[in-house]
N, C-alpha and C positions, 0 to 999 in steps of 0.2 A: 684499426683505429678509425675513425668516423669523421670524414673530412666537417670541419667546421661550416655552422649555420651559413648560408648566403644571405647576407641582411641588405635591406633597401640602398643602407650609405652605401657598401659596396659596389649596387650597380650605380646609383650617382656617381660612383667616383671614375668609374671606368668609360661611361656614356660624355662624363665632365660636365654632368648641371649639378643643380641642386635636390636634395634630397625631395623638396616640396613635386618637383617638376616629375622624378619617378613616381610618388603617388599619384599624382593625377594622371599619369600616363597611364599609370595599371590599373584605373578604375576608368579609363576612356572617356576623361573628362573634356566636353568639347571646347574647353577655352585652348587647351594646346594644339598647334595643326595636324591633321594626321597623319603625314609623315612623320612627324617627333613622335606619336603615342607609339608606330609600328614599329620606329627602329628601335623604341628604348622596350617596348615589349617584346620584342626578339631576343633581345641582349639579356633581358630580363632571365627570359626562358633558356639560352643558350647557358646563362652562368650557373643553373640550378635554381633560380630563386623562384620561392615558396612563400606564399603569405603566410602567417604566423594564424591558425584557429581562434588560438586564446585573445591572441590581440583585435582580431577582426570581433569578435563576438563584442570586447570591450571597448571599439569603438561605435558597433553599430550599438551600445546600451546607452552610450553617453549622447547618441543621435538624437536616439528615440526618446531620450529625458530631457532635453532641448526643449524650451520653449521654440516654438514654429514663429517665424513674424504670418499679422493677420491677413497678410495680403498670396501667403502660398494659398494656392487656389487650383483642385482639381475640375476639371471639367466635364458634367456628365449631359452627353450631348443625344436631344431625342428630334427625332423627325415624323413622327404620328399626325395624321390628319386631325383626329377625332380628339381634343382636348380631353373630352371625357373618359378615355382610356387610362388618361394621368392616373386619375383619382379614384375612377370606378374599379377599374381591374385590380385584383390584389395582386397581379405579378409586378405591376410596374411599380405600384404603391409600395410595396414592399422592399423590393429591390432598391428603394431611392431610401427607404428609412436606414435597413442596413450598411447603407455606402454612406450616405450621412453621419452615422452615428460613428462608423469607425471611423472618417475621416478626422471628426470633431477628436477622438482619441489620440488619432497621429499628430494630432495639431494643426491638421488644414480644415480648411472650407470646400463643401462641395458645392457649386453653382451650377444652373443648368439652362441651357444654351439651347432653344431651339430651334432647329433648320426649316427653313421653311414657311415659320409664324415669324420671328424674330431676326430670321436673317434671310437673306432671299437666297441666297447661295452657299457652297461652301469656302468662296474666295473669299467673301465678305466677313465669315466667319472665322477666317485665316488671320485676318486682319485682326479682329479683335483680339483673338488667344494672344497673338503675338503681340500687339502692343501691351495688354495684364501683363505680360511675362510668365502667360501657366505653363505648363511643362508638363504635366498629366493628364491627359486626356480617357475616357469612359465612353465608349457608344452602349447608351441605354435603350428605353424605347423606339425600338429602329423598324420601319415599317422596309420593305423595296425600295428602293432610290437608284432612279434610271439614270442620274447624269454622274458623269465623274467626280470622282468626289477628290478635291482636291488642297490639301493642306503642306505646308512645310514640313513636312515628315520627317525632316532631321529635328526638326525643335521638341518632338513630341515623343513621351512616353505612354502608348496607345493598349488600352485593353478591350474586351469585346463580353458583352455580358446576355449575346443572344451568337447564334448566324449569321444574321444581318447585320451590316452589310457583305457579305460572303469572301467579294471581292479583296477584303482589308485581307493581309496577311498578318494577324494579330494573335497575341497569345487570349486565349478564351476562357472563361469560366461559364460551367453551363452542371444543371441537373443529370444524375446518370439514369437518362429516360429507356437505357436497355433492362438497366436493375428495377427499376420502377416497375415496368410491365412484369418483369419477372417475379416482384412482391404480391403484384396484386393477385398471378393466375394460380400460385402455388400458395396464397389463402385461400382465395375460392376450390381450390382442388379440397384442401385439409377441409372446408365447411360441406362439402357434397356438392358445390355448384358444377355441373358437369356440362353445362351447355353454357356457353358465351362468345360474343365476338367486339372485334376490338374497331370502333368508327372513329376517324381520325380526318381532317383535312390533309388533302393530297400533295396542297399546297405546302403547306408547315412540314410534308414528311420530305419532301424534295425536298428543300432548303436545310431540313434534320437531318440528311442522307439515311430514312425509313429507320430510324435509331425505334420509336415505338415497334413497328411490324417485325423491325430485328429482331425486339426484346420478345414479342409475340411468339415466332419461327422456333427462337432459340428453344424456349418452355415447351413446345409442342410434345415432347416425351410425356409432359404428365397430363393429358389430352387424350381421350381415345381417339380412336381414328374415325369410330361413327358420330361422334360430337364436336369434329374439327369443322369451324367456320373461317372460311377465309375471311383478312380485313378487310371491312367497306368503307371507300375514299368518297366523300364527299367534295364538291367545288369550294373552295374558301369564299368567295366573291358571291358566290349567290345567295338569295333572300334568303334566311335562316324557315322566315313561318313557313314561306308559299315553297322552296324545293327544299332544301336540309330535311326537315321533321318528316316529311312525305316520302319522302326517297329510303331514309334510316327506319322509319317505320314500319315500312312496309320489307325491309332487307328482315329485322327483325323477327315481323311475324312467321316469315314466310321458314326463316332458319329455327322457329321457335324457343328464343332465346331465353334466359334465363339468369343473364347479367350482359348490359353492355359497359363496355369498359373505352373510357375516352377523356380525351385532357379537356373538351369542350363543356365545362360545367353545366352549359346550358342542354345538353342529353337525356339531361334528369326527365325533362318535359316527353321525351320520347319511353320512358321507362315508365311515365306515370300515365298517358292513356294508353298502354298497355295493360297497366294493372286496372284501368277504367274499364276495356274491354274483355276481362276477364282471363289474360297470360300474366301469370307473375313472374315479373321483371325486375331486377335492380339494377341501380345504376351508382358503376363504381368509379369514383374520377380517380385520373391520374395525378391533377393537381388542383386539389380542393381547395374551396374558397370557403368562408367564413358559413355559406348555407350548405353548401354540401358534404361537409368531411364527418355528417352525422350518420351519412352510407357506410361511409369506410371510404379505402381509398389511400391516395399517394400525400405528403405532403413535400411538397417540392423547396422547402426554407429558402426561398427569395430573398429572407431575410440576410442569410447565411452568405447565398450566394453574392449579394451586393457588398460584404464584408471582404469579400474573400476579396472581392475586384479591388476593391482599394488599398488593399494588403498586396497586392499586385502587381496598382499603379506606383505603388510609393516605394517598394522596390526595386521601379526598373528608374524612376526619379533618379534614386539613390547611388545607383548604381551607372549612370549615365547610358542605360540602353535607349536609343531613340532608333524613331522609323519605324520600317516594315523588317517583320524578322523573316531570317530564310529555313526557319526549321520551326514556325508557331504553336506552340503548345497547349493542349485542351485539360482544364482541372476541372474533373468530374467533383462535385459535391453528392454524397449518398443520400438519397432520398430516405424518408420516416413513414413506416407504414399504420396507417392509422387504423384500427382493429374495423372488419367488419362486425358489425352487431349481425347476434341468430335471428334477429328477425326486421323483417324489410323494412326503413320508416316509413318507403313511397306506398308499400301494400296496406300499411298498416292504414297511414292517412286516406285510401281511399276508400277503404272499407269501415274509417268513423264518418266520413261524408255519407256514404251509403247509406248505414243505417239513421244519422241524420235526416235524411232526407227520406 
């Protein structure tokens, strides 16, 4: 016979509070001190008690059909020098429409808070969150940031939608930039492209922990061995016209390539006076922007991925996880490979120029 459910009244009654005071202890709600969430979460666990599936599923429905008051408010926090990265790059544009749009869904507001223009530190910034009263925090556009970064880390439920800042022990959402490289070389293998290498800043692949060169290494089986290029790191920091394009072109010629493959949109330029000087080149990104995904190449859903975060943040809101976590979690989103065409646009545009002219 099946020892009877252990229900919530029951550890209220043996702890001696109120029922109200067991829920919130077993969703770690910080109004109670932490010694009361420990001892009644113990006693919890010692008596058998199991939350109920059915019941949690129908209360987290009745949550999420809750009108939100307008003043919940997530915070997605950027530190970029270059204003025009906002709007220009489609990673960041993208990434704020997606978080946006879910947000507006779950019933909050996304605001964005930036370091650096807006606030000159992160104390100053501490200040602010915490007088709103937000409770969900986002680092979005996040470039390096040398000084500590410093917030009340118990008030906040923190998500991470880059690397950066490295240092945060955050659960993360990010592109599966291993699968990615691996869509793009096992297209080009299926088309015949049999020579290509992968240029990447060196910078971005430190801070990735080489997740592209991985996804690269890994694929090498369908690679011969007389067509294997190893990847060429360029400086992140330097001139793009005057060393990048000179340094990649010349690695290029010299390997004789026949696709470079790179999350740097702007490569395309290196693939096309190639095909100027007469090597045909194509150039496949890894995550294409509105001009280049006519190559083929990766679509990396920024959109997707800024949804996911807020899906995230509003879960651990919910759930009262705050601070830095000590086992942080990375959700890979599956990139979308977008078909290369049989034939090259960069070859094709330089040879209606040619005869053009």
């Amino acid at each position: 016979m099946e020892k009877p459910r252990v229900l919530m009244k029951d550890v209220a009654k043996v702890a001696g509070v109120h029922q109200t005071t067991v829920s919130l202890a077993l969703r770690n709600h910080p109004s109670l001190p932490q010694s009361t969430r420990d001892r009644i979460q113990k006693l919890a666990n010692e008596m058998g008690y199991r939350p109920d599936p059915a019941l949690s599923a129908l209360v987290a429905y009745r949550q999420a059909t809750k009108n939100q008051p307008s003043e919940q408010v997530i915070a997605w926090i950027i530190n970029v020098k270059d204003a025009r990265r906002i709007n220009d790059q489609h990673v960041h544009r993208l990434l704020m429409a997606g978080a946006k749009e879910r947000a507006s869904e779950l019933g909050y507001k996304l605001d964005t808070f930036w370091l650096g223009k807006e606030y000159k530190d992160s104390k100053s910034l501490n200040r602010v969150l915490k007088a709103r009263g937000i409770q969900g925090v986002i680092f979005g556009a996040f470039d390096y940031y040398e000084e500590p970064f410093e917030l009340e880390w118990d008030l906040f439920s923190c998500i991470k939608v880059s690397p950066l800042p490295e240092d945060l022990a955050f659960d993360t959402v990010l592109c599966d930039q291993i699968d990615a490289v691996g869509q793009v070389v096992s297209e080009l293998h299926r088309l015949g492209i049999k020579r290509f290498g992968l240029a990447v800043s060196e910078f971005e692949e430190i801070h990735k922990r080489f997740t592209f060169a991985a996804g690269f290494h890994t694929h090498r089986r369908e690679i011969a061995p007389e067509n294997w290029v190893p990847p060429f790191y360029f400086q992140h920091g330097a001139d793009y016209s005057e060393d990048v394009v000179p340094a990649t072109l010349e690695w290029a010629r010299q390997n004789k390539l026949q696709a470079i493959i790179s999350n740097w949109n702007n490569m395309e330029e290196v693939a096309r006076k190639l095909n100027e000087e007469g090597q045909d080149c194509r150039f496949i990104s890894l995550d294409a922007d509105e001009h280049t995904a006519r190559n083929g190449g990766i679509n990396q859903d920024h959109h997707e991925n800024g949804r996911r975060a807020v899906d995230m943040a509003v879960g651990q809101i919910k759930t009262f996880r705050r601070g830095r976590e000590t086992s942080p979690c990375t959700t890979l989103v599956a990139p979308k490979m977008i078909p290369i065409p049989a034939e090259c646009p960069i070859k094709a545009e330089t040879n209606s120029q040619a005869l053009a002219s």
